[in-house]
N, CA, C and O atoms as a MOPAC input file, in Angstrom:
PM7 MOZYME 1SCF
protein

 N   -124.45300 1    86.96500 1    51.96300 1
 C   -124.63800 1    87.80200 1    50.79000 1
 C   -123.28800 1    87.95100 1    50.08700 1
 O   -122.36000 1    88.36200 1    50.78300 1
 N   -123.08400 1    87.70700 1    48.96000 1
 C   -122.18100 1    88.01100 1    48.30400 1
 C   -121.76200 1    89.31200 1    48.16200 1
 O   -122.43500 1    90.34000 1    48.07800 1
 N   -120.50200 1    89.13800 1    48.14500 1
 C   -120.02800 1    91.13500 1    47.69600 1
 C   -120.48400 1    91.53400 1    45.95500 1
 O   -120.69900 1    90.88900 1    44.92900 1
 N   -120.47200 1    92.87300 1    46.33400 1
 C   -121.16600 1    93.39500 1    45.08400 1
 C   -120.41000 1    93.04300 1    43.71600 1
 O   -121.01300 1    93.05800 1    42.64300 1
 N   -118.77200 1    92.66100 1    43.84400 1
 C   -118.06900 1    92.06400 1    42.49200 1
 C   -118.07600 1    91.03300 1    42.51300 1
 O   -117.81600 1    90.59400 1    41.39200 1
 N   -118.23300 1    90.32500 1    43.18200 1
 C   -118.30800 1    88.73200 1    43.44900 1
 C   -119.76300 1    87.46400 1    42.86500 1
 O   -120.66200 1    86.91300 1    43.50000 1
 N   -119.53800 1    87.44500 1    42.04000 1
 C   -121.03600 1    86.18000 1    41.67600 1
 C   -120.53300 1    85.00200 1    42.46300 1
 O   -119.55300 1    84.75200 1    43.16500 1
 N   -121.91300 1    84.21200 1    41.93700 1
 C   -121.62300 1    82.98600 1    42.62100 1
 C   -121.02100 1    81.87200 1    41.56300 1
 O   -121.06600 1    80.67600 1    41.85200 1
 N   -120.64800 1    82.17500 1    40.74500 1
 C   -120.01800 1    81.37600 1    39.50300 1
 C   -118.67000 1    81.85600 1    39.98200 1
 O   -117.84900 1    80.96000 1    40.18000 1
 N   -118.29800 1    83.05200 1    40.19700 1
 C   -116.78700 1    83.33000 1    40.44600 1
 C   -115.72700 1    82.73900 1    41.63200 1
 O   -114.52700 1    82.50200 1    41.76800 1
 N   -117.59000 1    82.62600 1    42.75400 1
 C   -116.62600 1    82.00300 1    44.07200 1
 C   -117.06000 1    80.20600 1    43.55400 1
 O   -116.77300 1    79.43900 1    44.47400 1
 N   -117.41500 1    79.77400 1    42.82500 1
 C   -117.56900 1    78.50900 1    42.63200 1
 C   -116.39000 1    77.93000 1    41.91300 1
 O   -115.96100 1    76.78000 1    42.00900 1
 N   -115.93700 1    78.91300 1    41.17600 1
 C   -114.81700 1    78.65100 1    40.39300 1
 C   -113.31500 1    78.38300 1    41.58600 1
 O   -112.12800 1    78.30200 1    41.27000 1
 N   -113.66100 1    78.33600 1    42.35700 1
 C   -112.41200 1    78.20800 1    43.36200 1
 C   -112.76800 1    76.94200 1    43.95400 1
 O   -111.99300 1    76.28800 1    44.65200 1
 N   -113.91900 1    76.61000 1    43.67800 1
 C   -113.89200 1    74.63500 1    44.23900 1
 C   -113.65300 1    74.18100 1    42.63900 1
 O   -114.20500 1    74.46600 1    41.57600 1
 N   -112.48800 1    73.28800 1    43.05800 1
 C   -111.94100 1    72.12400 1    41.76700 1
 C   -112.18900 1    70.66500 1    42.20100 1
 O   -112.41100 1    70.34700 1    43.36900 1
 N   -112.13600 1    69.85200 1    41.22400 1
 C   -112.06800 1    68.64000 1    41.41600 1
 C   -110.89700 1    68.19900 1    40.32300 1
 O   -110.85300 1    68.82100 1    39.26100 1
 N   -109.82400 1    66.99000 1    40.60900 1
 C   -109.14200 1    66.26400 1    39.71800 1
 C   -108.57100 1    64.96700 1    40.81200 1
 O   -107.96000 1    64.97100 1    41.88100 1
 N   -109.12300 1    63.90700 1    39.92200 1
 C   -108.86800 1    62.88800 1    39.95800 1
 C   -107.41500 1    62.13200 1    40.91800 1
 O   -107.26600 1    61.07200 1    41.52500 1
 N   -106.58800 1    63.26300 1    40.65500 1
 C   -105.56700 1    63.03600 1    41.71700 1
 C   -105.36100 1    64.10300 1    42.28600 1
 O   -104.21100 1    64.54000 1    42.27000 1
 N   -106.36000 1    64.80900 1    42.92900 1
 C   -106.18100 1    65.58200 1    43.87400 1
 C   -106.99700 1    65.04800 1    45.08900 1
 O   -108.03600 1    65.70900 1    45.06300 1
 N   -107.04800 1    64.21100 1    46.10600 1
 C   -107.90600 1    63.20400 1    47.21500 1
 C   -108.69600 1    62.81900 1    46.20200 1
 O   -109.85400 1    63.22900 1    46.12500 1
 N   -108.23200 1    62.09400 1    45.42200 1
 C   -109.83700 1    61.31200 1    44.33600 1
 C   -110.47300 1    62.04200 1    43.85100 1
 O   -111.33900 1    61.33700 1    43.33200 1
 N   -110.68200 1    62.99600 1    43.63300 1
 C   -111.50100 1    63.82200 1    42.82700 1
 C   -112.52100 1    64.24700 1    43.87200 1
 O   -113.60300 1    63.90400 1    43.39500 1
 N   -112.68500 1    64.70100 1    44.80900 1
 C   -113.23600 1    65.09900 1    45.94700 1
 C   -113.11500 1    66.86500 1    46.03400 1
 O   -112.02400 1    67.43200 1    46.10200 1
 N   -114.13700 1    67.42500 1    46.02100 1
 C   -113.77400 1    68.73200 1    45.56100 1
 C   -113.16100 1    69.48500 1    46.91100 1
 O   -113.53100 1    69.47400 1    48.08500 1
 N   -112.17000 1    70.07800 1    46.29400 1
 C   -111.43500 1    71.03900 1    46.92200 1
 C   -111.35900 1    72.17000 1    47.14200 1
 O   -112.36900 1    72.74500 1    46.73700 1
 N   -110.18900 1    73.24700 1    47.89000 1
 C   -110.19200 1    74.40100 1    47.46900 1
 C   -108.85800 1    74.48500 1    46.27400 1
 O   -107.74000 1    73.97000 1    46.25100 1
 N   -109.49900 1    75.27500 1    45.45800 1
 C   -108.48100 1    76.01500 1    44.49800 1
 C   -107.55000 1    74.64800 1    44.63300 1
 O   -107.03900 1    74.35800 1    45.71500 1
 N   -107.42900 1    74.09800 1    43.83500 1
 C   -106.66500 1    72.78700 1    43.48500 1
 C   -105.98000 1    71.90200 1    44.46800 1
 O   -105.68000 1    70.76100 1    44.11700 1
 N   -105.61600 1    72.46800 1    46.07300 1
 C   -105.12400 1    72.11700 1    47.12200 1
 C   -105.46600 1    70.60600 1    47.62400 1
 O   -106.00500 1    69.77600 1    46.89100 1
 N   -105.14700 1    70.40100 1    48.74100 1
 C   -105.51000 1    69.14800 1    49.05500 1
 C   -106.01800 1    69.83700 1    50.72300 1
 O   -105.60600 1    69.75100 1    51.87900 1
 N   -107.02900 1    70.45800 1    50.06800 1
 C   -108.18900 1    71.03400 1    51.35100 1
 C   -109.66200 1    70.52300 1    50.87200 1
 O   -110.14300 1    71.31800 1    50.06400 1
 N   -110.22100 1    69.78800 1    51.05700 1
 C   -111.24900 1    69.12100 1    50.89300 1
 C   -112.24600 1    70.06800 1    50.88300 1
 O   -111.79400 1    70.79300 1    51.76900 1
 N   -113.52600 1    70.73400 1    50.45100 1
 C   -114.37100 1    71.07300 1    51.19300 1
 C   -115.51100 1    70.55300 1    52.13200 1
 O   -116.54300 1    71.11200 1    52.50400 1
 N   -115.04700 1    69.41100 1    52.37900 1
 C   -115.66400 1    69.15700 1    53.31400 1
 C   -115.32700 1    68.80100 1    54.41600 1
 O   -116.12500 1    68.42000 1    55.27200 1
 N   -113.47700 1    68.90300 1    54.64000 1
 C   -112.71000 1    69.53400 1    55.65800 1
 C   -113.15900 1    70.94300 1    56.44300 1
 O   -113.22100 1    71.06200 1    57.66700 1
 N   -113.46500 1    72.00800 1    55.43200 1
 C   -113.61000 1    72.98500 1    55.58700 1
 C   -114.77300 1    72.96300 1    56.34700 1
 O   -114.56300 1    73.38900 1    57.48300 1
 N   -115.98500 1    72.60700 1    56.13000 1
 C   -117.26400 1    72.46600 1    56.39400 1
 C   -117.06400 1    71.61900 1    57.73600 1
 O   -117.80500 1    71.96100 1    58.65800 1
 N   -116.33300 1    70.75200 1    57.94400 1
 C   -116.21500 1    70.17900 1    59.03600 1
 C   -115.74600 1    70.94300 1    60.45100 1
 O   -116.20100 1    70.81400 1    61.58800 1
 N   -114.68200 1    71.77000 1    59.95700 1
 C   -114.25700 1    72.92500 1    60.78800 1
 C   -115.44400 1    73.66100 1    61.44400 1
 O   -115.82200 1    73.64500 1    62.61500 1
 N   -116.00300 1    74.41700 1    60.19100 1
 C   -116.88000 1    75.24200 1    60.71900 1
 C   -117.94900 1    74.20600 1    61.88000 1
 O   -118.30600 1    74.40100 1    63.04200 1
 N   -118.15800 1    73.28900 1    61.08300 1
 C   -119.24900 1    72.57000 1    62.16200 1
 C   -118.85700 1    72.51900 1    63.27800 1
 O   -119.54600 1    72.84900 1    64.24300 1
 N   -117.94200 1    72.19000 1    63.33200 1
 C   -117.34300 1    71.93600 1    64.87100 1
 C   -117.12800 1    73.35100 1    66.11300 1
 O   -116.87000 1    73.13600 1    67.29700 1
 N   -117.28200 1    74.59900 1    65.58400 1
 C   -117.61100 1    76.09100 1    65.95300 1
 C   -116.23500 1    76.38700 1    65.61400 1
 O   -115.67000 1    77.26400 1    66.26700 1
 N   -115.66400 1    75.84000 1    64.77100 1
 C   -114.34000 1    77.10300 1    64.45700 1
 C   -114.71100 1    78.08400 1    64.05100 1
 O   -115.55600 1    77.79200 1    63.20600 1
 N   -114.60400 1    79.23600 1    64.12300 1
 C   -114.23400 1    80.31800 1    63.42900 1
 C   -113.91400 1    80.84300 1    62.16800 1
 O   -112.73400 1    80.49100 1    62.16800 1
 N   -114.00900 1    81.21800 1    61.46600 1
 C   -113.56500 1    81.80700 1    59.76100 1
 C   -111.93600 1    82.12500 1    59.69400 1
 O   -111.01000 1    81.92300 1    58.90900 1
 N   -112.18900 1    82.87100 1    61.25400 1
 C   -110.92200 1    83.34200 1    61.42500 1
 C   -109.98900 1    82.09600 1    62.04400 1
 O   -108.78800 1    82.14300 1    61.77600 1
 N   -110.38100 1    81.21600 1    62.69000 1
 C   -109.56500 1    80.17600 1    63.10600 1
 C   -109.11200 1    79.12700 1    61.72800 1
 O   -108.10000 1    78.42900 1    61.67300 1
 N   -110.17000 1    79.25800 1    60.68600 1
 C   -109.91800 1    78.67700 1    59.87800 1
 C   -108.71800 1    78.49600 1    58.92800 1
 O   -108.12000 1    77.52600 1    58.46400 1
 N   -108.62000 1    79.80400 1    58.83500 1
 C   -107.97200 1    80.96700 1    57.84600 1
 C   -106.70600 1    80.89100 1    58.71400 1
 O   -105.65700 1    80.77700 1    58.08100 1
 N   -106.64800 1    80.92200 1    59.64900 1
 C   -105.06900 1    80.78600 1    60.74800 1
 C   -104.60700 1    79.42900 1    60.51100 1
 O   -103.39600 1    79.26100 1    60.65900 1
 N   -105.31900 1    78.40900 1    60.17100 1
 C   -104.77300 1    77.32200 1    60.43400 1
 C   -104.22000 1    76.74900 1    59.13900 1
 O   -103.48600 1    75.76300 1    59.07000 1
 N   -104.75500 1    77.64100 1    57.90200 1
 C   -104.27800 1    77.60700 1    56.59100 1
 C   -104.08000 1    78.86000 1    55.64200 1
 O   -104.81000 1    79.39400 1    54.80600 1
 N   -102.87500 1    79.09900 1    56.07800 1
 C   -102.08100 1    80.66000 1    55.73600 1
 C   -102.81600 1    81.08100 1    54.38100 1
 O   -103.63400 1    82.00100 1    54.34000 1
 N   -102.55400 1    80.54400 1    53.60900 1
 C   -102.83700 1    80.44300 1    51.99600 1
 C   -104.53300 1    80.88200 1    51.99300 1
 O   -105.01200 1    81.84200 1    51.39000 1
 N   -105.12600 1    80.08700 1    52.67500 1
 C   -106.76000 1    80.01200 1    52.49200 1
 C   -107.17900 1    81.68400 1    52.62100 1
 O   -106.55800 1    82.42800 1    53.38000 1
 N   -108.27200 1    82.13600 1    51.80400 1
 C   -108.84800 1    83.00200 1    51.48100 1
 C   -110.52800 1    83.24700 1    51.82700 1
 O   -111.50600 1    82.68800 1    51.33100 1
 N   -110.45800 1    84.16700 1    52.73500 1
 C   -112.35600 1    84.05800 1    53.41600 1
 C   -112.93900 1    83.85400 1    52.15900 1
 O   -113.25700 1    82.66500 1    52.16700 1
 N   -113.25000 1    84.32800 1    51.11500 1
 C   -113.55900 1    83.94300 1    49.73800 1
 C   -114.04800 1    82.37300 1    49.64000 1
 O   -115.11000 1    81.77100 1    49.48000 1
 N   -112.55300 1    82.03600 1    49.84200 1
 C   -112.40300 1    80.35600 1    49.53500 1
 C   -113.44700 1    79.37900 1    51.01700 1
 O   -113.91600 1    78.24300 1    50.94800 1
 N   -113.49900 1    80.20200 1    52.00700 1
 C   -114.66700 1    79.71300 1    52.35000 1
 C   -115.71100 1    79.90400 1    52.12700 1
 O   -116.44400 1    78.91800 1    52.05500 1
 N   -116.17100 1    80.97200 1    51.95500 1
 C   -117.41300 1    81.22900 1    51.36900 1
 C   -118.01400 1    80.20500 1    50.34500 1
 O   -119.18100 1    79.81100 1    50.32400 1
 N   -116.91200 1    79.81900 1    49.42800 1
 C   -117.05400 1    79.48200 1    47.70300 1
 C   -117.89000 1    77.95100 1    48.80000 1
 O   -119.11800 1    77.85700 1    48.79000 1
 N   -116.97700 1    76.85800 1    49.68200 1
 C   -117.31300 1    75.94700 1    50.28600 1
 C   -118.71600 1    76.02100 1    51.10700 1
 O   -119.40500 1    75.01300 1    51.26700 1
 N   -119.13000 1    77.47100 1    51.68200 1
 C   -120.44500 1    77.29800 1    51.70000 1
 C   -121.46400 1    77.29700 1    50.63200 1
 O   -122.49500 1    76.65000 1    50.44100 1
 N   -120.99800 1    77.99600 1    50.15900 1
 C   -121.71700 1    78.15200 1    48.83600 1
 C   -122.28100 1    77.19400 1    48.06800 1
 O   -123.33900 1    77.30700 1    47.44900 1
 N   -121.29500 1    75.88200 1    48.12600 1
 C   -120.77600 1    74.93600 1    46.97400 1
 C   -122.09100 1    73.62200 1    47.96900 1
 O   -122.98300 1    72.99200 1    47.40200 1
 N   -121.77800 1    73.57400 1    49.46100 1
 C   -122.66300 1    72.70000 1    50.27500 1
 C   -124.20600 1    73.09600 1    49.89600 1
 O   -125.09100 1    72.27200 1    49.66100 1
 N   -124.36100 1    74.58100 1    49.88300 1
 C   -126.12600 1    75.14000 1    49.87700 1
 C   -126.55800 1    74.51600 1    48.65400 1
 O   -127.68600 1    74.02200 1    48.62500 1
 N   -125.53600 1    74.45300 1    47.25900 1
 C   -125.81100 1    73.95500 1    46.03800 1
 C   -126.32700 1    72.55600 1    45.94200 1
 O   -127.33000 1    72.09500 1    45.39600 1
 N   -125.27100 1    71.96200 1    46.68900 1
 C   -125.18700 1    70.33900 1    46.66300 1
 C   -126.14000 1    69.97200 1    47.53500 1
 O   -126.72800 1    68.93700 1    47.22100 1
 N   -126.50300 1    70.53100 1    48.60200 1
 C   -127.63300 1    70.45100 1    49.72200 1
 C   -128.85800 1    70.30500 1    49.22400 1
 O   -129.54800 1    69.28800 1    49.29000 1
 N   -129.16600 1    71.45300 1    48.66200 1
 C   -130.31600 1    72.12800 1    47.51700 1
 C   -131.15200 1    71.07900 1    46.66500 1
 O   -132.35700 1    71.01000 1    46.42300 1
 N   -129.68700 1    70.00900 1    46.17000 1
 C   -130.29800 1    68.89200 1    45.13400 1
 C   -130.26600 1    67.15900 1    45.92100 1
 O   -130.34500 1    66.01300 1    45.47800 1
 N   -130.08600 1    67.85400 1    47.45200 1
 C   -131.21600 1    66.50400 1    48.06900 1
 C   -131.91100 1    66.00000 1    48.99800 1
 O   -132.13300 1    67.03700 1    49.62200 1
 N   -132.39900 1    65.24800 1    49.54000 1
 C   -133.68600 1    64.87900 1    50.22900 1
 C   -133.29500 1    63.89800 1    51.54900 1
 O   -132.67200 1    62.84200 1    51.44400 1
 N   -133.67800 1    64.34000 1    52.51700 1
 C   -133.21600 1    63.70300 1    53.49100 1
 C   -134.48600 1    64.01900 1    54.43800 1
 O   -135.11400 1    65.07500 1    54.50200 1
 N   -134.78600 1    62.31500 1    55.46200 1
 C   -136.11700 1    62.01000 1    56.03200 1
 C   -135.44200 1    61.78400 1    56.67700 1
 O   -134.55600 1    60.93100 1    56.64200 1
 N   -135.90200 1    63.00400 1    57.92700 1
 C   -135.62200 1    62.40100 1    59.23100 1
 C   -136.29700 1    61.66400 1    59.68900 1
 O   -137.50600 1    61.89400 1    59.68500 1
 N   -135.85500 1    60.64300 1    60.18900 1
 C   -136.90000 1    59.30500 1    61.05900 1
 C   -137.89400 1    60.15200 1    62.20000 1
 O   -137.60500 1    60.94800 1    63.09400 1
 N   -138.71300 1    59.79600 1    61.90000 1
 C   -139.98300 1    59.99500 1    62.40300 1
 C   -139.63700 1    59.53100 1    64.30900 1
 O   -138.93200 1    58.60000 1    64.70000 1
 N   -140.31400 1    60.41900 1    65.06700 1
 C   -139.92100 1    60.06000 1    66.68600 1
 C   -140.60300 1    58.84000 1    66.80100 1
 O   -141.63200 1    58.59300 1    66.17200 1
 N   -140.07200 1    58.08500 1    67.57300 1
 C   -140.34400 1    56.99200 1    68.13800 1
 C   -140.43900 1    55.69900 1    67.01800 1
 O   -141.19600 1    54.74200 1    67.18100 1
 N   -139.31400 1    55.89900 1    65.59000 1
 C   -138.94700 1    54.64800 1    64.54600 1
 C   -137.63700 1    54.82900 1    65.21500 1
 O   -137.09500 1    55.72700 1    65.86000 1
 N   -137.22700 1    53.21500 1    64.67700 1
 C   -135.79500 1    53.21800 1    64.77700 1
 C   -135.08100 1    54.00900 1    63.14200 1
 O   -135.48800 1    54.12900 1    61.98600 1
 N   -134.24300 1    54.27000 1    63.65900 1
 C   -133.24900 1    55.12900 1    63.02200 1
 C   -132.47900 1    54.25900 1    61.83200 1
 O   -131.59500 1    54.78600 1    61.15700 1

């Protein structure tokens, strides 16, 4: 749930993309933190808080914005899991 001052346009505004920032691969806040570095972290059971330790600068916000930004991008696509017993 978002905080009560917080939209989701405001925490979206903290993922950028530019062309020479890793290829245009969206980031946080202009950095060369991928979000899907970020997302990778979490997958792996880091912590918010381990996250956030391991990048002084980073802002729980600024993760959020990266979940946020996956539910969006998630949202617009389609994925079939192979049916049991097809090959994969």
């Amino acid at each position: 749930m978002l905080a009560k001052d917080e939209s989701e346009a405001e925490l979206l505004r903290r993922i950028t993309t530019d062309p020479q920032v890793l290829g245009g691969k969206p980031v946080v806040r202009g950095r060369s933190l991928a979000v899907e570095h970020v997302l990778g972290m979490l997958a792996a059971g880091d912590s918010v808080d381990e996250v956030l330790t391991g990048y002084v600068w980073l802002e729980h916000a600024d993760v959020r914005a990266c979940l946020l930004y996956a539910r969006l991008v998630v949202g617009h696509e389609r994925y079939d899991p192979p049916l049991p017993g097809t090959a994969a």
